[in-house]
N, C-alpha and C positions, 0 to 999 in steps of 0.2 A: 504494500500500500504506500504510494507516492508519502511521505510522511510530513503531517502537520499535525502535530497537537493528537496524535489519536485517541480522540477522547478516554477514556476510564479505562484500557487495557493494561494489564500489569502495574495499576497502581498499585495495589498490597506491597508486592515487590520493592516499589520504588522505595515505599515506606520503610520497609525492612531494611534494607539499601544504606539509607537515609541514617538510620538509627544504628548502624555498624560503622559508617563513617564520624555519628556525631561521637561513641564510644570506644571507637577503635582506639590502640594503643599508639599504632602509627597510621592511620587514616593517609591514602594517598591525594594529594592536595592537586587542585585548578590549574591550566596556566591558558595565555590568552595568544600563544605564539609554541612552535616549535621548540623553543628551545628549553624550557623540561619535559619535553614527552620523553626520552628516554628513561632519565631519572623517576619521572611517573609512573610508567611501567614498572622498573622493579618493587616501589611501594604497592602498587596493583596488585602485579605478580603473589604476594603475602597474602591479600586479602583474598584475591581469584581461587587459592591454595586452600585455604582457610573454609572458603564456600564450596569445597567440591568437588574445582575442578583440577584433572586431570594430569598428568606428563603431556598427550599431544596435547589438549588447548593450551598448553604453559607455555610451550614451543612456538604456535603461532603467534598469542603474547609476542615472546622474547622476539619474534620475527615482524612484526608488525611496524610499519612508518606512520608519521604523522601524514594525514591526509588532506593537501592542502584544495585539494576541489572541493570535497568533502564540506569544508570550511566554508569556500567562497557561496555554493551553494544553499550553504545552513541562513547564510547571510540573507538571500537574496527570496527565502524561502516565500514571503508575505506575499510578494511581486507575484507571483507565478498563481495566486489567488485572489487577486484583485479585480476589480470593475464586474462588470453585469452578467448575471446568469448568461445572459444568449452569447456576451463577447467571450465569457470563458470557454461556452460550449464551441463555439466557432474554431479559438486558440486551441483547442484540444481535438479535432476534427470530429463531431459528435455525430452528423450524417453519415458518416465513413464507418462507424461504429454502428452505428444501426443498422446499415448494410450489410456490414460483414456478419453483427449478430444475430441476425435474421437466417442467411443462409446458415453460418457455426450451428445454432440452435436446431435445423433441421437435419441437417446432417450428421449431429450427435445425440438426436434427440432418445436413444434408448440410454445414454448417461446423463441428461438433463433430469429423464424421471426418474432414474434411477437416487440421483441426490433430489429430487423435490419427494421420493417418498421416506425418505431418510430422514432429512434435515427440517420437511418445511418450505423450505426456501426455493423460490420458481427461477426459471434460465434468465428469463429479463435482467437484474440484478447483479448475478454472478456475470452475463457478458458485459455487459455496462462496464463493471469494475475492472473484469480483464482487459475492454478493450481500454480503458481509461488508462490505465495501468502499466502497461506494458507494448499495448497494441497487438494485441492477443498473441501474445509470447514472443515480437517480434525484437523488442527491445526491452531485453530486463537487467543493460546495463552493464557497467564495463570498471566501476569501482572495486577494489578488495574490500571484501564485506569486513572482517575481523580490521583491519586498519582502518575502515569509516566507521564502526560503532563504537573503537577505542576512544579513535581523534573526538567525538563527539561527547564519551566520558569522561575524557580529559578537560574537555572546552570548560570554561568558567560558564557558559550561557545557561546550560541546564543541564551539569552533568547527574544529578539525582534522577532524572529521568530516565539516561541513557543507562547507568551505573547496573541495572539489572538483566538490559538486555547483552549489555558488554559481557557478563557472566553466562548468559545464556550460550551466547554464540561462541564462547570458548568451550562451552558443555556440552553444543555443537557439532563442535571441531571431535572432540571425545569420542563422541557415539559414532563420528564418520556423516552425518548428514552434512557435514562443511568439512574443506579443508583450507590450510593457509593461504590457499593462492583460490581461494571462491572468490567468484564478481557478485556484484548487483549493484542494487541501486546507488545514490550519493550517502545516503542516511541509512544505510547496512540494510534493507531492505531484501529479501530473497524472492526469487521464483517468479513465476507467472502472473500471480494478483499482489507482488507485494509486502510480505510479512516481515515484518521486526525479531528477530531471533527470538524474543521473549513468547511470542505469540507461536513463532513453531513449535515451541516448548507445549506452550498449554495451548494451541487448539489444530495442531498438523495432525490427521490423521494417517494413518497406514506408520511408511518410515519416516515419513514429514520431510518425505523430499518434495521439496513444494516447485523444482524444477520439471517437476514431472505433470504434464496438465492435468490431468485427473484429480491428482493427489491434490494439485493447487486449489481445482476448484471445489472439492469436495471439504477443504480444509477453511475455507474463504465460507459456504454453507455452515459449516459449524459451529466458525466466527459469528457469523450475522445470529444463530439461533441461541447462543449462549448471550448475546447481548440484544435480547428481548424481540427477535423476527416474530411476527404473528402470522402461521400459515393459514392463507389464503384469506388476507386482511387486504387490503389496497396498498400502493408504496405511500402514499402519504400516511396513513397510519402507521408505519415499519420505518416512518423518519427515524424515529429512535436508534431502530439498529443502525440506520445506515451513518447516523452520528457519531454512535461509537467505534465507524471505522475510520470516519475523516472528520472533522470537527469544521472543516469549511463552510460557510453555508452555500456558496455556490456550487463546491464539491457535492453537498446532497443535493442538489436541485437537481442539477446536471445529471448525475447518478438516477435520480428517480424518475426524470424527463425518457433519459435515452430508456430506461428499461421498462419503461410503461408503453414506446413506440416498438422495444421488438416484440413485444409479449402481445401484442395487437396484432401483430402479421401470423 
């Protein structure tokens, strides 16, 4: 999920997070520039150790750069959500996604029902997001996942946020669902719809290879139903879930617009 603010996922975490940094003996500290991420790391490394994980994710740790797109990106982030429902949908190619999810949806339609009798959750929705997303797996991005969700627990901006999923994705690394050299998004994002490592954690189903379409979208369903989908409600009514995946408002309009037009065809 293109990342802003996703609403209420893995807050407990954060909190937890939060409360081992305010009591930690050596809590690893902020910096606003490259030049303590190194240093940062091995105080990391202590706490990462301390929470679980592993020899590999320790290794991708000790392997990991400061990620300076990452950054600029993080910066820039408000931009890329700005001005008018119709100018975002436009900037985001929203008829392109209709089209495509229109045909995607018939042509897979025995795994559309197969996750709406599962989850709840109907194709409209899950294409929207994919194509939103990624442009239905065509670009899921070219960052090191483990170096963009460090850099960004490193960043002074909001590393209590990031600080759980940075653990996640070294727990990750562990299981073999990532390794040191994974891509995705700017914001450590993985897969076809998007997930934050913390979320493959607690909602990828199967291996929570979320590079794998199936898995992505079946895991992206699961998403929406744990964070209050109402099957076979309207999307205006299911704003909720689609809130708790993007905290944007024109992010949900956009989202509920395009999947109420393929779910009509």
């Amino acid at each position: 999920m293109a990342f802003f603010a996703k609403g209420k996922m893995f807050a407990a975490a954060a909190v937890v997070a939060m409360l081992a940094l305010a009591t930690g003996a050596k809590a690893a500290s902020c910096g606003k520039n490259s030049a303590g991420f190194d240093s940062w790391k091995q105080d990391f490394a202590a706490e990462a150790k301390a929470d679980g994980v592993g020899s590999r994710g320790l290794a991708a740790l000790a392997s990991a750069t400061y990620a300076k797109r990452t950054i600029a990106a993080d910066r820039a982030i408000h931009k890329a959500f700005s001005g008018s429902v119709e100018n975002f949908m436009k900037r985001r190619g929203a008829s392109a996604i209709i089209s495509k999810g229109r045909s995607l949806k018939k042509s897979n339609a025995a795994l559309f029902d197969k996750i709406e009798r599962t989850y709840g959750v109907p194709p409209g929705v899950l294409l929207a997001i994919w194509g939103m997303e990624t442009g239905f797996g065509a670009s899921m991005g070219s960052q090191n996942t483990v170096s963009a969700i460090l850099t960004l627990t490193y960043d002074c901006r909001r590393p209590e946020y990031f600080y759980p999923h940075a653990i996640a994705a070294l727990k990750l690394v562990d299981r073999g669902t990532l390794t040191a050299s994974s891509v995705g998004a700017m914001h450590g994002e993985i897969g076809h719809t998007q997930f934050l490592p913390g979320n493959v954690l607690k909602y990828g189903v199967g291996n929570g290879n979320l590079r794998d379409r199936n898995t992505a979208l079946a895991s992206t369903a699961n998403y929406l139903k744990d964070h209050g989908w109402q099957a076979g409600a309207s999307y205006q009514a299911n704003m909720g879930a689609i809130a708790g995946w993007n905290s944007a408002s024109v992010y949900q309009q956009a989202i509920a617009r395009i999947a109420t037009a393929i779910d009509a065809d």
